[in-house]
N, CA, C and O atoms as a GROMACS GRO file, in nm:
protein
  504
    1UNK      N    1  -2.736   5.280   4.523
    1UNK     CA    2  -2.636   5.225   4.436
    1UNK      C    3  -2.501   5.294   4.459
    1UNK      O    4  -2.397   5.228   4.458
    2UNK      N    5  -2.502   5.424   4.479
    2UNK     CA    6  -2.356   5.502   4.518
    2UNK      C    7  -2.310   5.446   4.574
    2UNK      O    8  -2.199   5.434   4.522
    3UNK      N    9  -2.315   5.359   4.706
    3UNK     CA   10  -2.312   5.322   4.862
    3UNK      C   11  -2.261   5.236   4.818
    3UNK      O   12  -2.138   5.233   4.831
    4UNK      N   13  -2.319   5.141   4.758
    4UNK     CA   14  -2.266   4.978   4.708
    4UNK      C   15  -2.135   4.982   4.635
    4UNK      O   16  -2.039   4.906   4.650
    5UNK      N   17  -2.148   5.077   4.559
    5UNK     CA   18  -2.027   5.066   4.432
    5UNK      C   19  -1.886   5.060   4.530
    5UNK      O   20  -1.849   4.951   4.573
    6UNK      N   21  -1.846   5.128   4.547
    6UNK     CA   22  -1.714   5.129   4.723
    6UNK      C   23  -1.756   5.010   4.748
    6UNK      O   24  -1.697   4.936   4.669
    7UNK      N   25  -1.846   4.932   4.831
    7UNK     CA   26  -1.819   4.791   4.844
    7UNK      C   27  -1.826   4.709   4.755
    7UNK      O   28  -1.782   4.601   4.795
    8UNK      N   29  -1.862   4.704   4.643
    8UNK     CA   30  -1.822   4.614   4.524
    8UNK      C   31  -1.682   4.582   4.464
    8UNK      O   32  -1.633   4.477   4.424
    9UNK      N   33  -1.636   4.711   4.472
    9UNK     CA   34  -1.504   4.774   4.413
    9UNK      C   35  -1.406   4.695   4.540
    9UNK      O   36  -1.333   4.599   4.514
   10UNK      N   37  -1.420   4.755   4.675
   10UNK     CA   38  -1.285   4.690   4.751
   10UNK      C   39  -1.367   4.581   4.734
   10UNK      O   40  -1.443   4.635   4.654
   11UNK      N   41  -1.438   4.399   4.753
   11UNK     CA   42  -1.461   4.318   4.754
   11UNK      C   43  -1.348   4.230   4.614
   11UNK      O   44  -1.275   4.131   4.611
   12UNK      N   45  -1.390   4.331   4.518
   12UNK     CA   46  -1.380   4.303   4.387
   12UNK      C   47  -1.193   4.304   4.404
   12UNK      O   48  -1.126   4.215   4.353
   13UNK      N   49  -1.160   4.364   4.446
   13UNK     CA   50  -0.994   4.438   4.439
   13UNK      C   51  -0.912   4.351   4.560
   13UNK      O   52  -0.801   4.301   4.542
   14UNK      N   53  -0.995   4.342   4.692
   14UNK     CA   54  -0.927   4.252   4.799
   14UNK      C   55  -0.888   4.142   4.715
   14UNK      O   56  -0.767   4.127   4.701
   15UNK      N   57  -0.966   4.061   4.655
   15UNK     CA   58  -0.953   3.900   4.612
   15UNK      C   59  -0.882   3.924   4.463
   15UNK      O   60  -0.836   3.820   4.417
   16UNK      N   61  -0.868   4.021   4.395
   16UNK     CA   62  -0.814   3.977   4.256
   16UNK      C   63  -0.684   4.078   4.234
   16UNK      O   64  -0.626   4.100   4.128
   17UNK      N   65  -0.657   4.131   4.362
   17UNK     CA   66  -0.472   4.235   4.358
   17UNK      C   67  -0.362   4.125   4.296
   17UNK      O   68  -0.389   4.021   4.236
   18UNK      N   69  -0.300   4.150   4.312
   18UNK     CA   70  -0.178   4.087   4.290
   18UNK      C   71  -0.087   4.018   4.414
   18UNK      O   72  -0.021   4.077   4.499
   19UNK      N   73  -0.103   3.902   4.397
   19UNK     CA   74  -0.011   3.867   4.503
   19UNK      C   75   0.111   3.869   4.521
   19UNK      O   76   0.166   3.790   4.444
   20UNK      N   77   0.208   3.944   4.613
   20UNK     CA   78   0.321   3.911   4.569
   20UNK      C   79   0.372   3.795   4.681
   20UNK      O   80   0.344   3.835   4.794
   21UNK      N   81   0.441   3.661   4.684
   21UNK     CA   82   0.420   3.536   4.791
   21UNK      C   83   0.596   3.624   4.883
   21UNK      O   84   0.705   3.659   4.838
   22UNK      N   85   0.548   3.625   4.988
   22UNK     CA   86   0.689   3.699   5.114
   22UNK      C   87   0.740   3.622   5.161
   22UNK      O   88   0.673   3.518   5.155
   23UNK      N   89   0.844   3.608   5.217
   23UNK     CA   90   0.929   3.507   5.343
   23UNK      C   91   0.859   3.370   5.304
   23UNK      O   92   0.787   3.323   5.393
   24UNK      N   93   0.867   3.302   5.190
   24UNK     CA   94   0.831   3.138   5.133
   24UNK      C   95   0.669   3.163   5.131
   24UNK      O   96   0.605   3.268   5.120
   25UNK      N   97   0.620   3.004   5.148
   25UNK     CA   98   0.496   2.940   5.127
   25UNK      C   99   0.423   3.005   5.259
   25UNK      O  100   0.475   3.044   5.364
   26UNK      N  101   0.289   3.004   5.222
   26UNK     CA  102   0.251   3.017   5.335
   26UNK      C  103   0.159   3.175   5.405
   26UNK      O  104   0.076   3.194   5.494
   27UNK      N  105   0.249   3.282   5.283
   27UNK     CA  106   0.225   3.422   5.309
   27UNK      C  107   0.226   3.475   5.195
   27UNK      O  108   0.315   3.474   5.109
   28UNK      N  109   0.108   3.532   5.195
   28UNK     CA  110   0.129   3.678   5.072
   28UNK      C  111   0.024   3.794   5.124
   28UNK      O  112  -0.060   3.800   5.215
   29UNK      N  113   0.071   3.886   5.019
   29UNK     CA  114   0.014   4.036   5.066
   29UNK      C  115  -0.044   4.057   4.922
   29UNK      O  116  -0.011   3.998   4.820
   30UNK      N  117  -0.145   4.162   4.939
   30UNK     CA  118  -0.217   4.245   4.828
   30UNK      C  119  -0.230   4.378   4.866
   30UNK      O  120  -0.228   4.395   4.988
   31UNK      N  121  -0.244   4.476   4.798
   31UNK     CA  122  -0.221   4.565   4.794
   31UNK      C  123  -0.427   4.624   4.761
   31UNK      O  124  -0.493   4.568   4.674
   32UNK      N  125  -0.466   4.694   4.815
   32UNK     CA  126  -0.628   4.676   4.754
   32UNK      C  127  -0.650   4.833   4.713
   32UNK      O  128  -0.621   4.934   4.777
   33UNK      N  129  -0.708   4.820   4.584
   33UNK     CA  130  -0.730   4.950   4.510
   33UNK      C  131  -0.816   4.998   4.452
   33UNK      O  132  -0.868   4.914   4.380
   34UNK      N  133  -0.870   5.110   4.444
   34UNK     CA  134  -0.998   5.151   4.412
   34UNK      C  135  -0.985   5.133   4.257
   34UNK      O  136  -0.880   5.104   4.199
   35UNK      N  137  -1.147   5.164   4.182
   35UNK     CA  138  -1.145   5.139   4.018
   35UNK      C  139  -1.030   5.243   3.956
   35UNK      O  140  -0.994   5.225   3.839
   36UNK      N  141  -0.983   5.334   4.021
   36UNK     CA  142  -0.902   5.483   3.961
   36UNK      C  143  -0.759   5.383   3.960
   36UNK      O  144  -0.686   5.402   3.863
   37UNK      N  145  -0.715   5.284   4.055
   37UNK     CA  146  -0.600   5.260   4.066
   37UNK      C  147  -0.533   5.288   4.213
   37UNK      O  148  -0.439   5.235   4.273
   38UNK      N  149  -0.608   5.377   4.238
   38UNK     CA  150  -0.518   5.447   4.377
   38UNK      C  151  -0.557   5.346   4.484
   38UNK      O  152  -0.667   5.293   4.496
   39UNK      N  153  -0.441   5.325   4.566
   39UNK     CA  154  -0.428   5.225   4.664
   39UNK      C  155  -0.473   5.304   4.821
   39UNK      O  156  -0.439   5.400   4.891
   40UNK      N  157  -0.587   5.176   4.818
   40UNK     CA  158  -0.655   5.205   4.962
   40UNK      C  159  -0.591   5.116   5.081
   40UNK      O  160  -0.580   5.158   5.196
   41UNK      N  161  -0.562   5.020   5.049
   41UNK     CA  162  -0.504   4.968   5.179
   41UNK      C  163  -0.433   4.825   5.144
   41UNK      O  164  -0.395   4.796   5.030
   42UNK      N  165  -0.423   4.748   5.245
   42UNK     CA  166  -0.370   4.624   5.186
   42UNK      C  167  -0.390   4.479   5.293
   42UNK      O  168  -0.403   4.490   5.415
   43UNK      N  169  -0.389   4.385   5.241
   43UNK     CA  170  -0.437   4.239   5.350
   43UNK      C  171  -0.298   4.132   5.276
   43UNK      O  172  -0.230   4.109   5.176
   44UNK      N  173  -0.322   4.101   5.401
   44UNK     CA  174  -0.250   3.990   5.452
   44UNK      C  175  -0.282   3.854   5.451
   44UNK      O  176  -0.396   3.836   5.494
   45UNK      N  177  -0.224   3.751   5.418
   45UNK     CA  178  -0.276   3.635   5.410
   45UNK      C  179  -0.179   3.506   5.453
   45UNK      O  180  -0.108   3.463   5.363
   46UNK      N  181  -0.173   3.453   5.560
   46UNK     CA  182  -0.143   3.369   5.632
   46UNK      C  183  -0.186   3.248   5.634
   46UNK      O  184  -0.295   3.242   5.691
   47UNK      N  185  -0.137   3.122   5.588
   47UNK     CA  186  -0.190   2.987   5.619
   47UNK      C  187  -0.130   2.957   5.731
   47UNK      O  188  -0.015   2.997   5.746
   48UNK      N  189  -0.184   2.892   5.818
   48UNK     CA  190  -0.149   2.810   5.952
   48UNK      C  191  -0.127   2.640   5.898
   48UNK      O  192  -0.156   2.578   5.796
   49UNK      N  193  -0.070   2.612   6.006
   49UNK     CA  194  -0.036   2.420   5.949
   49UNK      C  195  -0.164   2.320   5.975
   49UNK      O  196  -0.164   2.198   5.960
   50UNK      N  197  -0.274   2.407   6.017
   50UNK     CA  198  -0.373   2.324   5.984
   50UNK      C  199  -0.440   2.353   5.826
   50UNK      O  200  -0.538   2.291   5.785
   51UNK      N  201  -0.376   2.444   5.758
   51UNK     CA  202  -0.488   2.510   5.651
   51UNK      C  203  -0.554   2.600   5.634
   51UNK      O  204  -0.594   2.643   5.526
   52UNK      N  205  -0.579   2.649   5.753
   52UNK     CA  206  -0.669   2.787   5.794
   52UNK      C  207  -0.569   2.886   5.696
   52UNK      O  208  -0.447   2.874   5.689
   53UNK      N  209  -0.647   2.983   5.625
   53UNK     CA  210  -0.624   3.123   5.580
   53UNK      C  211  -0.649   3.211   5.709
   53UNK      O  212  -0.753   3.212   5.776
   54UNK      N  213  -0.561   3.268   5.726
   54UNK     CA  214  -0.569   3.378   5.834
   54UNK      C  215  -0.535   3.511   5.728
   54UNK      O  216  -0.428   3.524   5.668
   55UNK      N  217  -0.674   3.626   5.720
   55UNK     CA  218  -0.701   3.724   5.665
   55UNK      C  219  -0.674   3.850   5.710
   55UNK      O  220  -0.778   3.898   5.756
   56UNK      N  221  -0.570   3.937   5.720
   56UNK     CA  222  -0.574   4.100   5.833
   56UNK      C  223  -0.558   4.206   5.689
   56UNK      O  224  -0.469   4.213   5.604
   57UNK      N  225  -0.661   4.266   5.704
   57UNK     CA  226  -0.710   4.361   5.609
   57UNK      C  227  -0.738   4.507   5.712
   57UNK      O  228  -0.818   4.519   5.804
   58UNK      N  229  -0.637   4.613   5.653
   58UNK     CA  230  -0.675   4.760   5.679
   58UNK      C  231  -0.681   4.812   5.527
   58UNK      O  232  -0.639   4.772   5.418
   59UNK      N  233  -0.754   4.917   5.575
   59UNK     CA  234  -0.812   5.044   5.427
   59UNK      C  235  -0.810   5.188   5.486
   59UNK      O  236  -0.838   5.199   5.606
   60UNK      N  237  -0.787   5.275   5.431
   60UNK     CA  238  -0.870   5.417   5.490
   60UNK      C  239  -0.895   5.512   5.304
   60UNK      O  240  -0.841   5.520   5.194
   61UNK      N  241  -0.979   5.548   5.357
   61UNK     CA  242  -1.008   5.634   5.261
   61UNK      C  243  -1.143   5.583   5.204
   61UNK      O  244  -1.169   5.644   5.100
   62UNK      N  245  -1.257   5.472   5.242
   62UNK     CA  246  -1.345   5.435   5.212
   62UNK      C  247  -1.457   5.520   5.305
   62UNK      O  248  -1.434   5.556   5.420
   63UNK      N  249  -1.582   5.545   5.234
   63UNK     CA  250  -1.702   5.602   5.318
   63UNK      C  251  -1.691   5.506   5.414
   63UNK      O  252  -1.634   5.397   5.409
   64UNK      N  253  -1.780   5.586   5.543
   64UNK     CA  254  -1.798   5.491   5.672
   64UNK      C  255  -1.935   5.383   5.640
   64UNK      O  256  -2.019   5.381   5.550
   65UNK      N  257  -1.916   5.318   5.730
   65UNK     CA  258  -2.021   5.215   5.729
   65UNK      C  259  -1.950   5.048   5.720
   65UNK      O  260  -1.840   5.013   5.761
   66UNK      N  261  -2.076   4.946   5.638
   66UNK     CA  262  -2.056   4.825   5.653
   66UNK      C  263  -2.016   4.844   5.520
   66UNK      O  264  -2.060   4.942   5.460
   67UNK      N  265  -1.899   4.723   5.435
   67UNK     CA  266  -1.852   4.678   5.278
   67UNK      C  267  -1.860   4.562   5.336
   67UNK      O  268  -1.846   4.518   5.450
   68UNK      N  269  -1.894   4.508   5.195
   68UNK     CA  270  -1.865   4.341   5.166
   68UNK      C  271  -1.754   4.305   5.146
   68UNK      O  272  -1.682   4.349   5.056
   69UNK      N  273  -1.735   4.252   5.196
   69UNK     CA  274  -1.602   4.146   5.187
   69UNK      C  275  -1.573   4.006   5.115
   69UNK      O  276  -1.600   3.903   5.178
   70UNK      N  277  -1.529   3.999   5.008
   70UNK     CA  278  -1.511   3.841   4.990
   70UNK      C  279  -1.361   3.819   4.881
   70UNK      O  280  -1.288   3.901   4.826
   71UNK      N  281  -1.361   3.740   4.884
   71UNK     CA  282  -1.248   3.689   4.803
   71UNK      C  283  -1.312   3.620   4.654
   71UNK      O  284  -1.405   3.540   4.668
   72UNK      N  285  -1.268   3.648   4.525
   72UNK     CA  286  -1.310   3.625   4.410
   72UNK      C  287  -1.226   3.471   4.367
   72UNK      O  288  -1.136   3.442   4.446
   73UNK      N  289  -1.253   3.359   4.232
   73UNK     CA  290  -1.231   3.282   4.218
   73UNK      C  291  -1.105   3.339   4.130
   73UNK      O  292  -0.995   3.291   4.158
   74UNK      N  293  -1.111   3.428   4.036
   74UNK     CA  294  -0.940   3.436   3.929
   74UNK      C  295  -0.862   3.562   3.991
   74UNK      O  296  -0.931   3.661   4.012
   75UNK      N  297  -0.767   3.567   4.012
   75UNK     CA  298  -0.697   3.671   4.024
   75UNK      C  299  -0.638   3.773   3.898
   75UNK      O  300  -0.524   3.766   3.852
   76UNK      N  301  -0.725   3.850   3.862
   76UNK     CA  302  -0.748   3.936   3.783
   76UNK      C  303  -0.813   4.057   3.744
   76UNK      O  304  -0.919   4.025   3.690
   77UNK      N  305  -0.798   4.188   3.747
   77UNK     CA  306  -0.880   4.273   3.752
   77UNK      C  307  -0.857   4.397   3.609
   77UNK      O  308  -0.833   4.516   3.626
   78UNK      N  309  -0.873   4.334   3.484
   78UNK     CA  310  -0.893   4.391   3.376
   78UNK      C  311  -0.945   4.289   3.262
   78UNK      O  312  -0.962   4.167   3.261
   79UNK      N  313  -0.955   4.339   3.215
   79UNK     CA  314  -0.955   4.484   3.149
   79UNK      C  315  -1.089   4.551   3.280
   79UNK      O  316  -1.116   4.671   3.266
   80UNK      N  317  -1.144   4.497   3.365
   80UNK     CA  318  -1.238   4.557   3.434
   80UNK      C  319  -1.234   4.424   3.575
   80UNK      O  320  -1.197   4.307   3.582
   81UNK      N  321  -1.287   4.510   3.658
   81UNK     CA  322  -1.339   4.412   3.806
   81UNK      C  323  -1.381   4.260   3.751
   81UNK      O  324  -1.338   4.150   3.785
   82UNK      N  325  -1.498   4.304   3.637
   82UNK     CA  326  -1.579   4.146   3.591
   82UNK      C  327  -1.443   4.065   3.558
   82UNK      O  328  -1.491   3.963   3.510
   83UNK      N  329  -1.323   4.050   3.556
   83UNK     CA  330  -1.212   3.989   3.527
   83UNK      C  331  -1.241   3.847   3.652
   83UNK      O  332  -1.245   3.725   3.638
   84UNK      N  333  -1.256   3.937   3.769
   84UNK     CA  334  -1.268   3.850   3.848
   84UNK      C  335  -1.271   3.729   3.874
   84UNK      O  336  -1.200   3.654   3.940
   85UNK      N  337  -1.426   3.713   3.775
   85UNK     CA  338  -1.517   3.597   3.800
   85UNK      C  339  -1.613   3.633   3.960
   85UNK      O  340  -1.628   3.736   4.025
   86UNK      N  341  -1.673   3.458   3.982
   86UNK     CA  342  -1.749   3.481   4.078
   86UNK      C  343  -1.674   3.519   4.234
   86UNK      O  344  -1.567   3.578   4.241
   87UNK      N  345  -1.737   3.482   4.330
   87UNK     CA  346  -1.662   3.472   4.435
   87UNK      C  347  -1.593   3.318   4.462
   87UNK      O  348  -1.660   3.226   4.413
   88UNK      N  349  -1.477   3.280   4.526
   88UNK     CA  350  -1.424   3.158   4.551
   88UNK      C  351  -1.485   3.090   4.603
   88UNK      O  352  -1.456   3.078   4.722
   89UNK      N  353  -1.612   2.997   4.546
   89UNK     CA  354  -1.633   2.875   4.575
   89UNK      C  355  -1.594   2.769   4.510
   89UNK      O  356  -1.610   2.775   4.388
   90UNK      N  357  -1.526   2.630   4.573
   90UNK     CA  358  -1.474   2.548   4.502
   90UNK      C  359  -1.569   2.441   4.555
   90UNK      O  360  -1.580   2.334   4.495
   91UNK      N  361  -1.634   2.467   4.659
   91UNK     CA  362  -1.715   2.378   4.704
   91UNK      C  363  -1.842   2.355   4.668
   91UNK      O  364  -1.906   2.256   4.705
   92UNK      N  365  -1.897   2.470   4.576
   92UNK     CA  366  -2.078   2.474   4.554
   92UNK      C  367  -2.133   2.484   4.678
   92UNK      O  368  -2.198   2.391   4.725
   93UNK      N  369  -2.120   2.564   4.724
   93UNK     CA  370  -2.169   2.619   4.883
   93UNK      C  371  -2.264   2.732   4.795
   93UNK      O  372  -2.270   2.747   4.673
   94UNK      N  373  -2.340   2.814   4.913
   94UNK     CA  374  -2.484   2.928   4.892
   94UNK      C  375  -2.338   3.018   4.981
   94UNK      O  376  -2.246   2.994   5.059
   95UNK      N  377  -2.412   3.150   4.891
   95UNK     CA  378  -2.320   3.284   4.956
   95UNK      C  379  -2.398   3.335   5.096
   95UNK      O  380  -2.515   3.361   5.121
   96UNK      N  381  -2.306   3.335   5.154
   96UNK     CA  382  -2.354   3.432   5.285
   96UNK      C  383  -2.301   3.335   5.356
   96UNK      O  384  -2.308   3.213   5.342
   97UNK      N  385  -2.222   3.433   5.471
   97UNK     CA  386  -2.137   3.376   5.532
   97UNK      C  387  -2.210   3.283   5.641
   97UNK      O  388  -2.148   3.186   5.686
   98UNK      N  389  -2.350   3.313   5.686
   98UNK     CA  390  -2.457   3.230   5.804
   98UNK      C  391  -2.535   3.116   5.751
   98UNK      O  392  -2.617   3.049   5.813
   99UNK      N  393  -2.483   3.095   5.575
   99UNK     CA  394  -2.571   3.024   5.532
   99UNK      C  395  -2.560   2.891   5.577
   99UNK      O  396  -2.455   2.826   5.583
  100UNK      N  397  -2.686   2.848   5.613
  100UNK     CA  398  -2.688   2.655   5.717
  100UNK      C  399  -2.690   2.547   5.628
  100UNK      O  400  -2.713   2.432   5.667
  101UNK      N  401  -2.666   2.580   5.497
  101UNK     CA  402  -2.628   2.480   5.339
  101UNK      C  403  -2.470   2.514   5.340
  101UNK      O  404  -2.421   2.463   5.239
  102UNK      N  405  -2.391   2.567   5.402
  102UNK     CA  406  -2.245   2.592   5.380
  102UNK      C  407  -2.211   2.743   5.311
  102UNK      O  408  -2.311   2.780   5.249
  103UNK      N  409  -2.125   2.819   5.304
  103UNK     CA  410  -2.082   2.900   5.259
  103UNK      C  411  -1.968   2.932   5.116
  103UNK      O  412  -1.881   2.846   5.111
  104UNK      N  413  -1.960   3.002   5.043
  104UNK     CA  414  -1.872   2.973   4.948
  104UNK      C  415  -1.732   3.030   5.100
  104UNK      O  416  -1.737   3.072   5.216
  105UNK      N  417  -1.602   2.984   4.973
  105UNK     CA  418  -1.488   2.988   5.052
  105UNK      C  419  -1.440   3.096   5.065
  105UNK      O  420  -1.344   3.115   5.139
  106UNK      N  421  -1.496   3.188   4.997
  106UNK     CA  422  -1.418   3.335   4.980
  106UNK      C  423  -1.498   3.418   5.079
  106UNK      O  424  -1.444   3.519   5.126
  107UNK      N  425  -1.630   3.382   5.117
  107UNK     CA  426  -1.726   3.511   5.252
  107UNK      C  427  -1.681   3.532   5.355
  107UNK      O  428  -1.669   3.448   5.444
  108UNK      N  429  -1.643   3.666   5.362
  108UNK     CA  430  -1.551   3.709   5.517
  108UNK      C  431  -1.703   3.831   5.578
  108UNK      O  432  -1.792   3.885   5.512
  109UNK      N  433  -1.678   3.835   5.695
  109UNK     CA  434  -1.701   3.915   5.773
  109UNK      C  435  -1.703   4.074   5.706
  109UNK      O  436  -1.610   4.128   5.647
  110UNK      N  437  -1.847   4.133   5.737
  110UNK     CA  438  -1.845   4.258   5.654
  110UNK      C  439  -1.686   4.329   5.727
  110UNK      O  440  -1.615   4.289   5.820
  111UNK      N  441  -1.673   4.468   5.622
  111UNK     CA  442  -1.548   4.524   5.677
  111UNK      C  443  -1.632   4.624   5.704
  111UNK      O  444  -1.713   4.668   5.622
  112UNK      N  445  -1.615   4.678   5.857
  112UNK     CA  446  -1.643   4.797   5.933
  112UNK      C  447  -1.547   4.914   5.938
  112UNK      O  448  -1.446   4.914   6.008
  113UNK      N  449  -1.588   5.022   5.853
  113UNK     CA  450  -1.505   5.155   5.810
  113UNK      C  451  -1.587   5.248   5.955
  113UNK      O  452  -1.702   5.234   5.997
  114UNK      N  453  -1.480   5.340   6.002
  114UNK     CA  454  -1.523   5.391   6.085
  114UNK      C  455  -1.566   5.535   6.049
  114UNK      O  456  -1.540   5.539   5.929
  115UNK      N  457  -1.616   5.653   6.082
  115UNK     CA  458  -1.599   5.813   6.002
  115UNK      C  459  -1.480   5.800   6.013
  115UNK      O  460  -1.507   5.683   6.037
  116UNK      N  461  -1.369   5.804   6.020
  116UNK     CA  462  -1.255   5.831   5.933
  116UNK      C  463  -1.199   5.816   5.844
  116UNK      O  464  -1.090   5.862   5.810
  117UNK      N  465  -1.304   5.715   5.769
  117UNK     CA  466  -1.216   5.633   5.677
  117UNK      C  467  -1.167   5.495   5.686
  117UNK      O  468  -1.147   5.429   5.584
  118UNK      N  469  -1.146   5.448   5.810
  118UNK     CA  470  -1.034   5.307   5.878
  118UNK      C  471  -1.162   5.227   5.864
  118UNK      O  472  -1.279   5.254   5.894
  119UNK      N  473  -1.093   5.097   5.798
  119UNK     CA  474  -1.167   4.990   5.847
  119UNK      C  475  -1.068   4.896   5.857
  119UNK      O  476  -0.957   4.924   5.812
  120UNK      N  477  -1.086   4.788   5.908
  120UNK     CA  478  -0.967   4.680   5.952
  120UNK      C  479  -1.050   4.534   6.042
  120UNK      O  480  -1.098   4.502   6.151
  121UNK      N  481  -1.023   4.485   5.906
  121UNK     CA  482  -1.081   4.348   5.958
  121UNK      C  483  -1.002   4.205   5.982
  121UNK      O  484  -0.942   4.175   5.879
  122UNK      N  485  -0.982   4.109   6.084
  122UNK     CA  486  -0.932   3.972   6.081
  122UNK      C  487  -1.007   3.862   6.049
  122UNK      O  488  -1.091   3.861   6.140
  123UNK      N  489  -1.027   3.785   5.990
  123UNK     CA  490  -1.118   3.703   5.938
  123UNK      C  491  -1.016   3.532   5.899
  123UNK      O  492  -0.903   3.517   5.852
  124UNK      N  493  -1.103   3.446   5.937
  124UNK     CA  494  -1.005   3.348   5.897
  124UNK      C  495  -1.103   3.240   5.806
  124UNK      O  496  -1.222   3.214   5.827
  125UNK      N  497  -1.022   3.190   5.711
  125UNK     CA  498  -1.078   3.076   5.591
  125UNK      C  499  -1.026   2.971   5.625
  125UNK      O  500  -0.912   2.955   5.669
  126UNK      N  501  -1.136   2.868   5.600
  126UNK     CA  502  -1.138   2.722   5.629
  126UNK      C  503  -1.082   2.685   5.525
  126UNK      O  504  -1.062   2.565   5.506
   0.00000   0.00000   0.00000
């Protein structure tokens, strides 16, 4: 359970930061933060003119290993994480990103932290 909590927490924090929208439509950034507040890293979010979400997420300061990754349905994170809600499915898709019934819209690619701390993932949404 130690192990998990760090990936619950950035999963929980990637999808419900605050967006602030940059240079027009099209782009925003989040800022991603542990339950204390303190800022671990931050992602990027890019639509292309087909629709695609294009995702570039760095962190450091997380244990090494695999975190979950996903994007949540409300953008909100108080009075606690559960602010959230679920993960972003608008479609009624099954979670997991290999699932052969469809996927919800928010399942990215685990994020791979290296021993240093770094993880940094690109991931793109349909």
């Amino acid at each position: 359970m130690r192990r998990l909590l760090p990936a619950l927490a950035l999963a929980a924090v990637f999808a419900i930061s605050t967006m602030a929208y940059a240079g027009g439509a099209g782009h925003a950034v989040a800022e991603i933060r542990d339950p204390a507040g303190n800022v671990l890293g931050f992602a990027n979010f890019t639509e292309d003119a087909a629709g695609r979400v294009h995702v570039s997420v760095h962190v450091q300061g997380l244990a090494p290993g695999l975190h979950g990754l996903h994007l949540h349905a409300v953008g909100a994170c108080s009075p606690s994480f559960a602010a959230a809600g679920g993960h972003l499915n608008p479609g009624g898709h099954q979670h997991g990103l290999d699932h052969p019934a469809g996927t919800h819209a928010g399942d990215l690619p685990n994020l791979e932290v290296n021993p240093a701390g770094v993880g940094r993932q690109n991931a793109t949404v349909a």
